[in-house]
N, C-alpha and C positions, 0 to 999 in steps of 0.2 A: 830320431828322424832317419833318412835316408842315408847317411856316410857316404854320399860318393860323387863324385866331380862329375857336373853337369853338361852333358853335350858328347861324351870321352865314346867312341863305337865301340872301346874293348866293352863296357857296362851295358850299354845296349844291345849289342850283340848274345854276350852272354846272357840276360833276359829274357831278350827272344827265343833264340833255344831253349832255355828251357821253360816260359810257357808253353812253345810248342812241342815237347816233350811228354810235359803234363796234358793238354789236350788234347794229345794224338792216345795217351792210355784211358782217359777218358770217354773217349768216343769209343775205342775198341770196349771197355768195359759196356757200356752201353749197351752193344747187339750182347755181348754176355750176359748182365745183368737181366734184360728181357728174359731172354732163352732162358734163363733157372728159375727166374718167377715162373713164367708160364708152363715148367717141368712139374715144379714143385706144385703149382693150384691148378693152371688154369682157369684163375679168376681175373677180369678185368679188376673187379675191387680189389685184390690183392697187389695188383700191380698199382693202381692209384695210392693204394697204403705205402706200398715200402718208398712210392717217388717221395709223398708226404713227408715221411718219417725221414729225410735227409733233407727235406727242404724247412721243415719248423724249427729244427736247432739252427739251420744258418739263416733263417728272418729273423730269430728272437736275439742271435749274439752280433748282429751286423753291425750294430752302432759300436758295441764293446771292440768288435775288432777296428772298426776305422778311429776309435780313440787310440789305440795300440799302436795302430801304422803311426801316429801322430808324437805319440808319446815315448816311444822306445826307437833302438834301432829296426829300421825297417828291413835290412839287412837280415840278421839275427833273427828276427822275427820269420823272415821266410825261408832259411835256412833251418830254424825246430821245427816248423810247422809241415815244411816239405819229406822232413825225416818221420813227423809224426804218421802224415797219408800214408807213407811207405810200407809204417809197420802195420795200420789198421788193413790195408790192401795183402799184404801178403797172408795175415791170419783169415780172412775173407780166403782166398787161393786154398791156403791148407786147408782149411775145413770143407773145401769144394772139394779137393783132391781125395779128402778122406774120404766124403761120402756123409761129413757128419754135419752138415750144415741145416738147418731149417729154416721157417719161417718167421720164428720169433727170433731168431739169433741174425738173421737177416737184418731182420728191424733195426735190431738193435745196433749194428757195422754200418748201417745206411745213416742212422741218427749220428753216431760219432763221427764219419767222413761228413756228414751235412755240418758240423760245430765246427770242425775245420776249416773248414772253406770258408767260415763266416769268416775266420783270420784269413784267410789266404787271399781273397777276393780284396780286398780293400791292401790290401801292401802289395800284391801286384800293379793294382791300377793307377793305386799315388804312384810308383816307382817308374811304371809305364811312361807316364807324361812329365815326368822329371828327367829320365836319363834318355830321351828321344835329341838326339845328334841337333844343332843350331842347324836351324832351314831360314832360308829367309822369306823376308817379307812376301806372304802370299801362299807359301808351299807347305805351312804346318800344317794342313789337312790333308796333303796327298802323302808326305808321312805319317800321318795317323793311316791313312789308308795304305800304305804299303807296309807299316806292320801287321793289318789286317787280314790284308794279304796273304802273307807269309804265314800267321798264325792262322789263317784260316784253311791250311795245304793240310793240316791234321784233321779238318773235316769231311777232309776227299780224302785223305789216308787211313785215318782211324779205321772209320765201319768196312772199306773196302778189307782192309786189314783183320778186321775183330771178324765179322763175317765167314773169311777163310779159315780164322784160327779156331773159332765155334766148331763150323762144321766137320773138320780136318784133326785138331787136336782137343777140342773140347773145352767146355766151360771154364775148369782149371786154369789151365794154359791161361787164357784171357786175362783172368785178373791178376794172374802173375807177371804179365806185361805190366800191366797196371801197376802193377806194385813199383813195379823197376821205375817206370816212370816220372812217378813222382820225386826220383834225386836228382832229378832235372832242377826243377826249383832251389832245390837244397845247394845242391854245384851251383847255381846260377848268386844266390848269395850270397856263396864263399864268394866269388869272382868279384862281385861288386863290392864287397866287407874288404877286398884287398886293396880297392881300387880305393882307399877312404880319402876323405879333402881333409879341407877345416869344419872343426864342428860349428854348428850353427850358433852364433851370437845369443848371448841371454832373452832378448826380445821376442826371438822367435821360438823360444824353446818353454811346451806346453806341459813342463811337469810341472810346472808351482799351479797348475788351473786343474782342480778336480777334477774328478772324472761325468760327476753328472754335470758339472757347469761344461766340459768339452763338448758332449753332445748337444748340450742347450745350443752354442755355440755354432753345431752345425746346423739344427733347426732351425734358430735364427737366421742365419745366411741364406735360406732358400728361403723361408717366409719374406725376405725383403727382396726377393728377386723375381718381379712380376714375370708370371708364363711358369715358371718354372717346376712346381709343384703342378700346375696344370697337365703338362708334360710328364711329369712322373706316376701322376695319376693314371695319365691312357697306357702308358707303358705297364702300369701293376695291369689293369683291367685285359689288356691283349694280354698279358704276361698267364695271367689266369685262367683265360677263354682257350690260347694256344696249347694247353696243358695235354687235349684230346691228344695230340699229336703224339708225346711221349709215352701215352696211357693205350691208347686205341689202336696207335696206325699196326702196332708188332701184331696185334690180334689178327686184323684186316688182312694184314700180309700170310700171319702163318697159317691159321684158320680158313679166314674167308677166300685166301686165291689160294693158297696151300701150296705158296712157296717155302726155299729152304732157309737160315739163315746167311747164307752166301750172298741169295738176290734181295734180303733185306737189310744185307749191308752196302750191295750196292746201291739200292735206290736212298739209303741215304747216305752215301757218300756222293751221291750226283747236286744234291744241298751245298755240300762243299764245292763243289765244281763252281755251279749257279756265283757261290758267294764269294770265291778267288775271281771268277769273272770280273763281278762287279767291280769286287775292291781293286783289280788292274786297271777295270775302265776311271777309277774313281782316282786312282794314283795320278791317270794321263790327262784329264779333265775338270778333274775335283774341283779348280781355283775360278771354274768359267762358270762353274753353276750357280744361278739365284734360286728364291725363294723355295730356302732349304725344308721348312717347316712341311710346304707342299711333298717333294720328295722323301724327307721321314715318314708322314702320316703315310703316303704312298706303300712306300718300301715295309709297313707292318701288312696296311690291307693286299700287298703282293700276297703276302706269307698266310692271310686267310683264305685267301682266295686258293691256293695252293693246296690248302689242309681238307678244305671241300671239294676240289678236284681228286683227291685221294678215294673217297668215297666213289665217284662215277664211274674211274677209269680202272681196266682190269689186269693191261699188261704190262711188265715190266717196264719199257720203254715208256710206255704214257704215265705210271707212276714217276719215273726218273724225270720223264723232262715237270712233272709236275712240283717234285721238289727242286731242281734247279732253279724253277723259278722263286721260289717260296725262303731257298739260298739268297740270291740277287737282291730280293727286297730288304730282308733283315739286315746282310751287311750295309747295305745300303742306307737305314736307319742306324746300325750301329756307327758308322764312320762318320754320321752327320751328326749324330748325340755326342759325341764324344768330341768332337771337334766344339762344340758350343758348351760342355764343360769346359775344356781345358781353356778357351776367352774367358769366361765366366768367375772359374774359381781358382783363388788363389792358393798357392801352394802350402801354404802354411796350414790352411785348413782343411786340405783337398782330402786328409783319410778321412775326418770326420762327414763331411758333406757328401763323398761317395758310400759312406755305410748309410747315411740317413737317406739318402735318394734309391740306393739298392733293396732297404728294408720297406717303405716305401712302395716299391717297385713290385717288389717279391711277394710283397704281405699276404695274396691274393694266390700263388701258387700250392700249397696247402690244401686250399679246399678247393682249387682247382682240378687237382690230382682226384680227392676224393666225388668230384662231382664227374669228372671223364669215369672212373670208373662206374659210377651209377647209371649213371647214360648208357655204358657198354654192355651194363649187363640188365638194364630195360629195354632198351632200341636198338641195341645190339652194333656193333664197332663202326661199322658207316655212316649210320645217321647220327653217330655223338659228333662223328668227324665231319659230316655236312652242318652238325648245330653250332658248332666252336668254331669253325672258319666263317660262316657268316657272318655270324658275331661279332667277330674281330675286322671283317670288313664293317661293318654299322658303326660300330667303336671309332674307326678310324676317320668313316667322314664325320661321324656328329664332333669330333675332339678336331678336324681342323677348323669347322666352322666356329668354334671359340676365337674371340680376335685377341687376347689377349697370347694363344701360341701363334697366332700368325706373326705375331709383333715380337716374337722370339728372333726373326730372320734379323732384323737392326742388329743384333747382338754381336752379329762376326760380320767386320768390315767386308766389302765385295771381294776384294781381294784374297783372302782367307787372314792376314793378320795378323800380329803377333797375340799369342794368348797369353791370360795372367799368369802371372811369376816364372814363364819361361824365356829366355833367351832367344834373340834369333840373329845375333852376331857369334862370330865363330873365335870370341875373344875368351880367354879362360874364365873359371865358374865367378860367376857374380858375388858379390858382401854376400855373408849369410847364405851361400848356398848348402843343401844338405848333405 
């Protein structure tokens, strides 16, 4: 489990940095990654492949990592796992810098960073809503939003970032950030591994339950939780549809307006702009807003809508404010979803229930990637990016008219709440904290 006293800002803090550490190498890898696919092919398929090939190893091992965050120290767990990214990112770097990198060796760095992340993903997010500071009654959603916030500053920084470093020092350079990046997490587990409490009471502690009754365990707990799965489902389906974006837009940019990578890091760094927006505005109001379900489904079909404005518009600034808003709506869903896990599920099971909701979630991104690039290279990159943003708009009204997610909104007091198995007095860690 997690080792570390619940509420403490040293542990939170440290987390924070370095997720945002990790996502600000990320996003710069990002405008890199593009730029050497489309060096090396120039094929839309090729770019939907190598997204593919890092997204199949972390759908297929999601449940196995949210058993781990569960099972083992969560700490320790993101502490190897942050050291592992490090080394697979820097061999990725040297082999750029030699000049000795291809496309099957590609694959292959993209597939082992994707098995990664399947651990990484699920012990960051239990950890997340574990060590977030006691807020009271009403304010645990404008703290999930102002971590949001903050982690979302790497969305506006990364590609602004990756961009200049592209252009300016080259491919190399980039994922050698990258690399560095990832001992963010690593430092960020030491910090919390230091910070340890009392270990968790026998009751709570999931080594005597195997490993396939753990997962049962979490499919159970969504299956009894009307809406729930409903909701996971529109999120794979957008998740899927929204794929053009990663697969298409670089084409559209470099290609079709035959900008540099500098102005396709900033137009999506204006994503981030859009998405620290929001999350401010969500920090200062978050606890006023009802009928969240309406603003989630909202805040995906913002994000289609945005993805199909990409396709019309030609200049810079009309791209940028088109991702801004396309920013606004996703965090916007993201800080509402998350706030209706953390009411929902309880800590005890919380890796398990986030790898099966994420896998879930994800299943659909795969041959999402493979179908953006089929589109790209039949219709060519604007009309895959007008077919996948409509999409995801139609997705998002047919999934609220279900009343089974409207009736999701019950779930988090008007108020915002205290959520399951967190605390929101500012008394030291509760019996059995992890």
């Amino acid at each position: 489990m997690s080792g570390v006293k619940r509420g403490s800002s040293r542990p939170f803090a440290a987390l924070l940095t370095g997720a945002v550490a990790s996502r600000l190498g990320t996003e710069l890898s990002g405008i890199a990654l593009a730029w050497l696919v489309m060096q090396l092919t120039g094929s839309t398929l090729a770019m939907g492949s190598v997204a593919a090939a890092a997204d199949i190893p972390a759908v297929a091992l999601l449940m196995l990592g949210g058993v781990m965050a569960d099972r083992v120290s969560r700490t320790g767990l993101l502490m190897r796992v942050g050291t592992a990214q490090a080394l697979v990112g820097a061999v990725l770097a040297a082999l750029v810098a030699a000049h000795a990198v291809n496309f099957a060796g590609l694959l292959v760095l993209s597939a082992t960073a994707g098995g990664l992340s399947a651990l990484y993903g699920p012990t960051l997010g239990a950890l997340k809503l574990f060590v977030l500071p006691p807020q009271p009654a009403g304010q645990y959603q404008k703290a999930l939003a102002l971590w949001e916030g903050v982690s979302q500053t790497a969305s506006l920084l990364g590609p602004l970032v990756g961009g200049v470093v592209v252009a300016v020092a080259g491919v190399a350079t980039a994922f050698w950030v990258d690399a560095l990046s990832f001992l963010g997490p690593a430092g960020a587990g030491w910090v919390l591994a230091r910070a340890r409490a009392a270990a968790p009471p026998p009751a709570a502690e999931p080594g005597r339950v195997s490993w396939r009754a753990s997962m049962a365990q979490g499919i159970g707990f969504l299956r009894g939780e009307p809406g729930m799965l409903e909701m996971i489902g529109l999120f794979g389906l957008t998740n899927g549809l929204n794929d053009v974006l990663v697969v298409l837009a670089p084409f559209r940019i470099r290609s079709g307006l035959h900008q540099s990578a500098a102005v396709y890091g900033l137009i999506l760094a204006a994503f981030g702009l859009g998405a620290v927006g929001a999350a401010a505005a969500w920090t200062r109001w978050g606890s006023q807003v009802s009928q969240r379900m309406l603003w989630i489904c909202g805040g995906v079909a913002s994000l289609g809508a945005a993805i199909f404005a990409l396709a019309l518009v030609s200049s810079p600034v009309e791209l940028a404010l088109a991702m801004a808003v396309g920013g606004a709506g996703f965090i916007t869903a993201e800080i509402l979803s998350q706030a209706l896990w953390a009411h929902v599920v309880p800590d005890a099971v919380r890796g398990r229930v986030l790898s099966v909701a994420s896998t879930i979630a994800k299943s659909a991104n795969p041959l999402g990637y493979m179908l953006a690039g089929v589109l790209g290279a039949l219709l060519g990159p604007a009309h895959g990016l007008m077919i996948g943003g409509a999409a995801i708009v139609v997705a998002c009204a047919g999934g609220y008219a279900l009343a089974s997610l409207r009736a999701l909104d019950t779930r988090i007091p008007a108020s915002g709440g205290a959520p399951s198995g967190v605390s929101v007095t500012p008394a030291g860690p509760p019996p059995g904290a992890n």
